[in-house]
Residue frames as a rotation matrix with the C-alpha (Angstrom) as fourth column:
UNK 1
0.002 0.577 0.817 -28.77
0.545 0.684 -0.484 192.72
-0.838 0.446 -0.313 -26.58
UNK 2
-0.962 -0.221 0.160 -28.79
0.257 -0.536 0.804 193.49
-0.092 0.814 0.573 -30.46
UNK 3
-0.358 0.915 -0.188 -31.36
-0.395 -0.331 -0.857 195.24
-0.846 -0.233 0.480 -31.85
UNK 4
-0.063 0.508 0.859 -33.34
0.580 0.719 -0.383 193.18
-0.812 0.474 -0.340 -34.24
UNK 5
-0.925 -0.347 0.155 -32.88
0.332 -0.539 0.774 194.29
-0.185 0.767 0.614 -37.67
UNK 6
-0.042 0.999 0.025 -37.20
0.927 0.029 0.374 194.14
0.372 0.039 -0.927 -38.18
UNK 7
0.383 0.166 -0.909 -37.38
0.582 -0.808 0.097 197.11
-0.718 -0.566 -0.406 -34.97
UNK 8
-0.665 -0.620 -0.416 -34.36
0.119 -0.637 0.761 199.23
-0.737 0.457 0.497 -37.46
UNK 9
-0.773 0.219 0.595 -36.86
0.615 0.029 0.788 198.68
0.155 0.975 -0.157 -40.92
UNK 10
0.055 0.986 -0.159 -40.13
0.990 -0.033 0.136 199.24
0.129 -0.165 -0.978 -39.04
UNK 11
0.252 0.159 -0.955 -39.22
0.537 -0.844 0.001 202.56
-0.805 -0.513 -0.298 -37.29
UNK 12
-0.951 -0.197 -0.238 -38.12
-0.121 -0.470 0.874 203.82
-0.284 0.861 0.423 -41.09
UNK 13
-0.801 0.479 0.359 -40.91
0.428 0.038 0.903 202.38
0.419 0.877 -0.235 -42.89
UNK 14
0.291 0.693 -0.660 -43.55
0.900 -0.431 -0.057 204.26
-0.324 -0.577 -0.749 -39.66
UNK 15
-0.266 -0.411 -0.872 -41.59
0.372 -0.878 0.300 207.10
-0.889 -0.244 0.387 -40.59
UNK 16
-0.955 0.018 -0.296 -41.76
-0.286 -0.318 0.904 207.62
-0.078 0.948 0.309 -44.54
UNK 17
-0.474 0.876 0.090 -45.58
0.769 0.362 0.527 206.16
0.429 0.319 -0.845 -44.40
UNK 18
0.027 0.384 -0.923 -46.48
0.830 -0.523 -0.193 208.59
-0.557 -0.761 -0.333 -41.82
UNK 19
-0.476 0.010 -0.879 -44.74
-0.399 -0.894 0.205 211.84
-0.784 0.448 0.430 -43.87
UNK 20
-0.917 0.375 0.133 -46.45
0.159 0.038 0.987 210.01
0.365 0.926 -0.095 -47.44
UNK 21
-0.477 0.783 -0.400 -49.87
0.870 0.352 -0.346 210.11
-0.130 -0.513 -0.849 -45.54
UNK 22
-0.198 0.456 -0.868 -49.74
0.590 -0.651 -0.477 213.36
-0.783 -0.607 -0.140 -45.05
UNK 23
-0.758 -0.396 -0.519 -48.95
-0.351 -0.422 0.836 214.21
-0.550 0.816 0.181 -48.17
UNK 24
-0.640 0.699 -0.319 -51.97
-0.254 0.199 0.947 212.34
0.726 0.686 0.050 -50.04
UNK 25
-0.776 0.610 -0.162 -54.81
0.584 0.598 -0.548 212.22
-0.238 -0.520 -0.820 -46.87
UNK 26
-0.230 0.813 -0.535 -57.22
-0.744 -0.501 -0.441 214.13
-0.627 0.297 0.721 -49.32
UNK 27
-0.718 0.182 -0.672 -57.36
-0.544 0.456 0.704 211.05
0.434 0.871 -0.229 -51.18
UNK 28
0.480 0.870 -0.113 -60.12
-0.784 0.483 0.390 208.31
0.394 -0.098 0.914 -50.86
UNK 29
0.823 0.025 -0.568 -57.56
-0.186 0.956 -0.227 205.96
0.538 0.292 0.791 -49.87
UNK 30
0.814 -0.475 0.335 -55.41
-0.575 -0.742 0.345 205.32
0.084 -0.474 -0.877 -47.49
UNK 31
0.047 -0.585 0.810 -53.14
-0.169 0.794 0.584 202.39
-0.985 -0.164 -0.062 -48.81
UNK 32
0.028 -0.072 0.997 -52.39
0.676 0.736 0.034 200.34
-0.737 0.673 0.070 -51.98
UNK 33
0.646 -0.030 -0.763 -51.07
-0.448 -0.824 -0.347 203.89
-0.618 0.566 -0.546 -53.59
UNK 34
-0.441 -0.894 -0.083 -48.01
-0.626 0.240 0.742 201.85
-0.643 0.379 -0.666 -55.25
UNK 35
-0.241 0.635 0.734 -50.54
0.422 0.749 -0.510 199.54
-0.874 0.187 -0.449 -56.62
UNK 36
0.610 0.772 -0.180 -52.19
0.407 -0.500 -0.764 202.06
-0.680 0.393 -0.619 -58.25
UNK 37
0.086 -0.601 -0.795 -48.81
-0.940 -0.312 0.135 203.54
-0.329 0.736 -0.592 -60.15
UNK 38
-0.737 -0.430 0.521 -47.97
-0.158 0.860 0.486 199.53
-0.657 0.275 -0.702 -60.94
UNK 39
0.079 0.676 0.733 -51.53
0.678 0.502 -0.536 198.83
-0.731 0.539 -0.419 -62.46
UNK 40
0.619 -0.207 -0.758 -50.98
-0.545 -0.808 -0.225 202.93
-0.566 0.552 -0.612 -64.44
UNK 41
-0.230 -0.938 -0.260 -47.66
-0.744 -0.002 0.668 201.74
-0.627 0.347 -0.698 -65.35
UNK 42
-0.781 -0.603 0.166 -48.77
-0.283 0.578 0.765 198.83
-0.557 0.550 -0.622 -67.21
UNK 43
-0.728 0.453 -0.515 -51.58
-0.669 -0.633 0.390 200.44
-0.149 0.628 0.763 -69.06
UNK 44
-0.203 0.902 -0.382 -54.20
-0.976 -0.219 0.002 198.14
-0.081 0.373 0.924 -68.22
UNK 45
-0.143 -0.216 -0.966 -52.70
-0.620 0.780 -0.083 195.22
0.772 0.587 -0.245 -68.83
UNK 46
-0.777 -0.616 -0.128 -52.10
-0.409 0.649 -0.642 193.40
0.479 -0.446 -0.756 -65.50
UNK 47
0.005 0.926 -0.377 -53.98
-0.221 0.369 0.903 190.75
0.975 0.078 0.206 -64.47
UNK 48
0.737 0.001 0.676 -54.92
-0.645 -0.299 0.704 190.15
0.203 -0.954 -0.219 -60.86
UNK 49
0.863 -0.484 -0.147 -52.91
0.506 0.829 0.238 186.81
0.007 -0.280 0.960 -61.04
UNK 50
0.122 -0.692 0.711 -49.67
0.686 -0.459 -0.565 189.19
0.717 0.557 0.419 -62.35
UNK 51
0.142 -0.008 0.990 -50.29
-0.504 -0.861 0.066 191.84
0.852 -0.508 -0.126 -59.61
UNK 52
0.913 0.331 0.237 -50.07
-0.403 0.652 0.642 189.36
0.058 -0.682 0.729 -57.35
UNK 53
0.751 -0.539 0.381 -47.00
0.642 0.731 -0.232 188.13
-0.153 0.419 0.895 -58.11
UNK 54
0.242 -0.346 0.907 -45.54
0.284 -0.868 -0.407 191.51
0.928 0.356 -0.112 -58.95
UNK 55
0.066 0.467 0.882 -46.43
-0.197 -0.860 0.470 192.22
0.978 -0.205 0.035 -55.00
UNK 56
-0.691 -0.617 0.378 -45.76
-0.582 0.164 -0.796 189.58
0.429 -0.770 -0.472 -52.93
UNK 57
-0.569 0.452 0.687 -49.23
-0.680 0.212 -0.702 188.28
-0.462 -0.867 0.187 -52.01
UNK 58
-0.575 0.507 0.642 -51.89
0.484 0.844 -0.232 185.46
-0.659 0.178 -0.731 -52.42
UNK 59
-0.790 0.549 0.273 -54.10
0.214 -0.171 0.962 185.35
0.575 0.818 0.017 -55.23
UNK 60
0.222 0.953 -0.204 -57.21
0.931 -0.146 0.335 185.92
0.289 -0.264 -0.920 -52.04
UNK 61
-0.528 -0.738 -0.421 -54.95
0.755 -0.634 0.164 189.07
-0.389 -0.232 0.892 -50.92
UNK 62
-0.979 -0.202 -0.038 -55.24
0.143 -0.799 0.584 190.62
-0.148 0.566 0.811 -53.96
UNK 63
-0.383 0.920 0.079 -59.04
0.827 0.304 0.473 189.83
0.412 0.247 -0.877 -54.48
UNK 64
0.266 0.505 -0.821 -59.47
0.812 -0.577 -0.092 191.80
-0.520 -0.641 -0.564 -51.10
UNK 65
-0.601 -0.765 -0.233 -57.08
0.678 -0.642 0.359 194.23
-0.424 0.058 0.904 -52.35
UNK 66
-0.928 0.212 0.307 -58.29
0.182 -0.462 0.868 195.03
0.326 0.861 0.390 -56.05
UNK 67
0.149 0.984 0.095 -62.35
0.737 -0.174 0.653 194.86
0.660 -0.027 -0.751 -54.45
UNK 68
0.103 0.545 -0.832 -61.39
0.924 -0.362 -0.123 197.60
-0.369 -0.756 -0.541 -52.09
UNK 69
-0.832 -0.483 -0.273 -59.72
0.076 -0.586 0.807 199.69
-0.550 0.650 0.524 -54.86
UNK 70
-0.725 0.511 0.462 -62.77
0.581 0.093 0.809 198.89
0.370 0.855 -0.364 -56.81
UNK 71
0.155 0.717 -0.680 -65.01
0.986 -0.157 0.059 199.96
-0.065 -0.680 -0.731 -53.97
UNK 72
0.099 -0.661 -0.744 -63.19
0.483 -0.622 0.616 203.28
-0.870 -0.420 0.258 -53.72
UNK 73
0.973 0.180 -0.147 -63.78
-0.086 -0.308 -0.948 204.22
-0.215 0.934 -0.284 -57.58
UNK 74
0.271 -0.789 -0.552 -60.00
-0.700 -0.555 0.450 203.93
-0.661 0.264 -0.702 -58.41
UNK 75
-0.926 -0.355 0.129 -59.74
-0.153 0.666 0.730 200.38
-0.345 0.657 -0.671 -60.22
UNK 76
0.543 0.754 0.370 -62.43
-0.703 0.649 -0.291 197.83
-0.459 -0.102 0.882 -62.35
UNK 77
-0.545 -0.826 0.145 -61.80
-0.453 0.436 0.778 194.93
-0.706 0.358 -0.612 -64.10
UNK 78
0.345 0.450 -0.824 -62.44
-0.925 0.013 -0.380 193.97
-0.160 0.893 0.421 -67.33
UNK 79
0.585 0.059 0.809 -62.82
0.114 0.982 -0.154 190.12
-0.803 0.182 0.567 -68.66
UNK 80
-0.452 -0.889 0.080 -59.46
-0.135 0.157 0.978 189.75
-0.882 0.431 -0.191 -70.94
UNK 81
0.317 0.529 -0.787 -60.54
-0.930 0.011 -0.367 189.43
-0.185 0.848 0.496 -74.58
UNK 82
-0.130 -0.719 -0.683 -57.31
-0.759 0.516 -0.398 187.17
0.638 0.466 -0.613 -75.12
UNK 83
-0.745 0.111 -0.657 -58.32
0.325 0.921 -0.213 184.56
0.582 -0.372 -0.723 -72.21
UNK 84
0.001 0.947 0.320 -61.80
-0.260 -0.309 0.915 184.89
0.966 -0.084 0.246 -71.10
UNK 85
0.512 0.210 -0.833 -60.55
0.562 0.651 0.510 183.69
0.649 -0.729 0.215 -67.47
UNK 86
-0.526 -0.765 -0.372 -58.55
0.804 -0.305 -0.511 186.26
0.278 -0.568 0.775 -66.66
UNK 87
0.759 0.633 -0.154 -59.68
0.647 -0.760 0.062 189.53
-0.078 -0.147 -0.986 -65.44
UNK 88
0.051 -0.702 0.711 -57.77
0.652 -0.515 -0.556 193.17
0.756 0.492 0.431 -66.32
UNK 89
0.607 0.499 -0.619 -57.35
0.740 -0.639 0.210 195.86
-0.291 -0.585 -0.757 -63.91
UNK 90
-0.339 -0.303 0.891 -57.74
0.640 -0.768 -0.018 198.99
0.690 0.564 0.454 -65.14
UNK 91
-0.842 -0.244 -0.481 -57.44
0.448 -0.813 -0.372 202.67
-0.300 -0.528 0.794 -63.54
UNK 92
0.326 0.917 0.229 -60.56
0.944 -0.304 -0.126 204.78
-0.046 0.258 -0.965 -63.39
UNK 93
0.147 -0.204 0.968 -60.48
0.544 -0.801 -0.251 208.50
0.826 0.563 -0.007 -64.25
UNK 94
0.923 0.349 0.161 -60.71
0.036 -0.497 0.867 209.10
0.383 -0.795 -0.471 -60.47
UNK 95
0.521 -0.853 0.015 -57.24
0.581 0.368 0.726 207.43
-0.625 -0.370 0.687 -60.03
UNK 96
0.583 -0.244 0.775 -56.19
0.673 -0.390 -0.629 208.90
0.455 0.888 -0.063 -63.57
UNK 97
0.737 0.152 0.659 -56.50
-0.051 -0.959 0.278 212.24
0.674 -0.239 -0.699 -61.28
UNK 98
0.850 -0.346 0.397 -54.79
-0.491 -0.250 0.834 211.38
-0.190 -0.904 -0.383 -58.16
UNK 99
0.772 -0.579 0.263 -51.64
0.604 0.797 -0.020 209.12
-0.198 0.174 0.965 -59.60
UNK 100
0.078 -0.872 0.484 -49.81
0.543 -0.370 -0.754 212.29
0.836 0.322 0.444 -59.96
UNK 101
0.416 -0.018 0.909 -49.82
-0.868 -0.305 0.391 213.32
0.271 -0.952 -0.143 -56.46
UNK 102
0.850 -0.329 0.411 -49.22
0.013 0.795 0.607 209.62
-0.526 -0.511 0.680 -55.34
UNK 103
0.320 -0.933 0.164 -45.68
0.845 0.203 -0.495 209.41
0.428 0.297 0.853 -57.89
UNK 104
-0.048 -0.609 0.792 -44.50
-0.159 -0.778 -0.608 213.14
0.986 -0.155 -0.059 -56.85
UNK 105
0.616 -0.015 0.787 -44.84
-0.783 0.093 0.615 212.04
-0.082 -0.996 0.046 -52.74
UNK 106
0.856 -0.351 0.380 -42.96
0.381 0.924 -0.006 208.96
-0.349 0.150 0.925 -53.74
UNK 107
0.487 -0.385 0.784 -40.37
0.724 -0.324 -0.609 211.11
0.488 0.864 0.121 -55.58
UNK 108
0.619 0.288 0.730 -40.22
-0.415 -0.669 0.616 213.24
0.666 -0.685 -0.295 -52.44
UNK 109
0.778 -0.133 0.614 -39.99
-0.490 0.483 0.726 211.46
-0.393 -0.866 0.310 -49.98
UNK 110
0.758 -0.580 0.299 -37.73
0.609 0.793 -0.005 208.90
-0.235 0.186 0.954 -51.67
UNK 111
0.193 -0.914 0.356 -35.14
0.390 -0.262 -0.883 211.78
0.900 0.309 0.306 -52.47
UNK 112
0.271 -0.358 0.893 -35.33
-0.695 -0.715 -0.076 213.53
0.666 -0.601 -0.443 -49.55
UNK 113
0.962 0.055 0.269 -34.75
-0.177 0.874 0.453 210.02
-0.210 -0.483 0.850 -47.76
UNK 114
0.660 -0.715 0.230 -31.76
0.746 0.586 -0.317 209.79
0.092 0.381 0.920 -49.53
UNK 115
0.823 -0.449 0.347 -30.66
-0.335 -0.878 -0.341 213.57
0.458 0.164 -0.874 -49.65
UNK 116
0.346 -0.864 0.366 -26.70
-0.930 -0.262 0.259 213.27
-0.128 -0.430 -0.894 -48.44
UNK 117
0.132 -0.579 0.805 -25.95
-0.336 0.738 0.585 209.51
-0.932 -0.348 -0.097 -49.34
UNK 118
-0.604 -0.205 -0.770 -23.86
-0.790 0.281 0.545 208.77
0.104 0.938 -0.331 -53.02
UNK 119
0.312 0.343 -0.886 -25.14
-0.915 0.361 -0.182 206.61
0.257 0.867 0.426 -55.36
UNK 120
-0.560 -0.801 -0.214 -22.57
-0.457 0.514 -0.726 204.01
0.692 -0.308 -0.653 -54.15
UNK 121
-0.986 0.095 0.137 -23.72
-0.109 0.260 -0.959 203.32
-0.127 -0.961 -0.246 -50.81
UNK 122
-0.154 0.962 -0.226 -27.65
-0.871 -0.241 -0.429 203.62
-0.467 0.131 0.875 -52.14
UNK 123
0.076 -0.281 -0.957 -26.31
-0.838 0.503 -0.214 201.05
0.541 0.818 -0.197 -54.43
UNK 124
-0.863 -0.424 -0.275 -24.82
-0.169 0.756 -0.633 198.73
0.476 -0.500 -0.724 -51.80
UNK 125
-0.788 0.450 0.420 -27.95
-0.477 -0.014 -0.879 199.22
-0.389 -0.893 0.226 -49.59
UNK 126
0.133 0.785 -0.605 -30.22
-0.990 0.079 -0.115 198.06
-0.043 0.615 0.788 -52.21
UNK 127
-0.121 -0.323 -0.939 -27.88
-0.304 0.912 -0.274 194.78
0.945 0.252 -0.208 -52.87
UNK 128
-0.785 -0.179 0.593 -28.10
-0.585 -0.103 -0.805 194.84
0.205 -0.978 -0.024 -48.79
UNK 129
-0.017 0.967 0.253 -31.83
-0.893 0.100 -0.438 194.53
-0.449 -0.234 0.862 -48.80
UNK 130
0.613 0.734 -0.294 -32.09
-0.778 0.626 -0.060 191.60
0.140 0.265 0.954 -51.17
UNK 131
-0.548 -0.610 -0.573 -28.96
-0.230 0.768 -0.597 189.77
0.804 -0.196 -0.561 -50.28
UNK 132
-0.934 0.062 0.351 -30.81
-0.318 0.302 -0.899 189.75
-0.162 -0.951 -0.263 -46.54
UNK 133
0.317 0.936 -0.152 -34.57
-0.874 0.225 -0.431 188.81
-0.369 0.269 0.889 -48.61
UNK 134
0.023 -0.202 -0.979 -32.69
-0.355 0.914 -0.196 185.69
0.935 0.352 -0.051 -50.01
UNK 135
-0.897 -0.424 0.123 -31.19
-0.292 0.362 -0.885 184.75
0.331 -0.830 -0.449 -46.68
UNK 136
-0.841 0.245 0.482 -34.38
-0.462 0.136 -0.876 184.72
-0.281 -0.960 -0.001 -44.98
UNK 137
-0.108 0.967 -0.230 -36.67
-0.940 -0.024 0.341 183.43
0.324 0.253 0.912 -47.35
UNK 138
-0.329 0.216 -0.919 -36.16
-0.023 0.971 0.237 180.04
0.944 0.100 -0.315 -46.63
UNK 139
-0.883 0.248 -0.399 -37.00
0.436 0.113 -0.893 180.52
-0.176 -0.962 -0.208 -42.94
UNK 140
-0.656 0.753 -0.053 -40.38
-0.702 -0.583 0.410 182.23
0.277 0.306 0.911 -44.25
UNK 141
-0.848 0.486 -0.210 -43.34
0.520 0.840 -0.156 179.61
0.100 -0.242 -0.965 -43.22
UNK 142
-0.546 0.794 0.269 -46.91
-0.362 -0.512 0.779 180.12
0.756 0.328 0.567 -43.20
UNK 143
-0.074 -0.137 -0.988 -46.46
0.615 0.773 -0.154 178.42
0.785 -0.619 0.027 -39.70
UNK 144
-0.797 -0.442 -0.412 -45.89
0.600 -0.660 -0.452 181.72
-0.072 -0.607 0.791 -38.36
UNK 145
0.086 0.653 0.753 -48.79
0.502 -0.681 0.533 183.57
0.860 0.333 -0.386 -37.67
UNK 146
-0.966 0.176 0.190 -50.00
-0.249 -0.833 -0.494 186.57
0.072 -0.524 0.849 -35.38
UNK 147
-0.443 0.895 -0.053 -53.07
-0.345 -0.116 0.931 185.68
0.827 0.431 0.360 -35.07
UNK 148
-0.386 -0.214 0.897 -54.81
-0.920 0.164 -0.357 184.90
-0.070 -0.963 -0.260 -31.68
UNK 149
-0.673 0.499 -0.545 -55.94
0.298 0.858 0.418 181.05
0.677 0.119 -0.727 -31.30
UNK 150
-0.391 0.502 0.771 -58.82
-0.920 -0.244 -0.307 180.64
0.034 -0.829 0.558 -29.84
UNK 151
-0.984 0.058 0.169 -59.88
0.001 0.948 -0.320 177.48
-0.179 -0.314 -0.932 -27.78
UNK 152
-0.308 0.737 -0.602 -62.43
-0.294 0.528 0.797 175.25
0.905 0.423 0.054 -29.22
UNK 153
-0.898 -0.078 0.432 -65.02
-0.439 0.207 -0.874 174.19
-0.021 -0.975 -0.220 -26.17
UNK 154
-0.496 0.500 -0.710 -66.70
-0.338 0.642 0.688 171.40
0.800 0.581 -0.149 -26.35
UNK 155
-0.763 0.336 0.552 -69.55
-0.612 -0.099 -0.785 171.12
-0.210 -0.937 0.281 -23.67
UNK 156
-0.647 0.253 -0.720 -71.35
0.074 0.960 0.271 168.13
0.759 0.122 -0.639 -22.89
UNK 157
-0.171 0.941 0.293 -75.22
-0.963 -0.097 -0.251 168.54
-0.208 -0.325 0.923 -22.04
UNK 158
-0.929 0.167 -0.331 -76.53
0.184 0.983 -0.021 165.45
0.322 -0.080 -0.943 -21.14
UNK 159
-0.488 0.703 0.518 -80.23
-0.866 -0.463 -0.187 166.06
0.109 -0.540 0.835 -20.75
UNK 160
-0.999 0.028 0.046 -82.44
0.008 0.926 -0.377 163.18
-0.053 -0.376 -0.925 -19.12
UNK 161
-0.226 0.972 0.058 -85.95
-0.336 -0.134 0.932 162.78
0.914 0.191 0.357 -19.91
């Protein structure tokens, strides 16, 4: 039997999360560190609808997302000026601090991940990755869950006076 290509990503992406952990588990956070260089990187600007979108996930997603960052002192958001419906999310001074630790572990890790394979072949893997994110998106479905079902039970009490 082949091995699913999913088992080959996962047992990388346990690996390089595991060594970035260690590397930033004095922070307050233990996720949504890429977030945090994406929301830096565009000084303020992105709205949640935009981070979304930027990220891959539902507009409730990010809600959870951006309120547990908020919770955590590293984001707030501010009420656009330019459309009073949007909302901004901006970096706090706490994140300010820790965003250079979170890019130099990224920087790290991501060379030493690579350390011994040209440009070339980094190259080809990259076109790899989204040639095989096209393929499968159509088979994507929100049909597919993990989640456990649980049976509805509908008991019938007949009481008699």
């Amino acid at each position: 039997m082949e091995e699913p290509i999913s088992r080959k990503l996962m047992q990388l992406v346990k690996i390089y999360l595991g060594a970035f952990s260690k590397r930033v588990e004095d922070m307050d956070i233990s996720r949504y560190h890429y977030l945090l260089l994406l929301i830096a990187e565009h000084q303020g600007q992105p709205t949640q609808k935009k981070l979304a979108e930027i990220m891959g996930k539902d507009k409730s997603a990010m809600v959870n997302i951006i309120d547990t960052l908020t919770a955590k002192g590293y984001v707030y958001r501010e009420i656009n000026p330019s459309d009073r419906r949007e909302q901004l999310i901006k970096i706090t001074a706490k994140a300010e601090k820790d965003i250079p630790a979170i890019k130099a572990s990224f920087e790290l890790l991501n060379k030493k991940a690579t350390e011994g394979i040209s440009s070339e072949k980094l190259d080809i893997f990259n076109e790899v990755l989204k040639q095989m994110a096209v393929n499968l998106k159509p088979l994507d479905s929100n049909l597919v869950s993990f989640r456990k079902k649980v049976k509805k039970v509908i008991s019938n009490h007949n009481h008699e006076a």
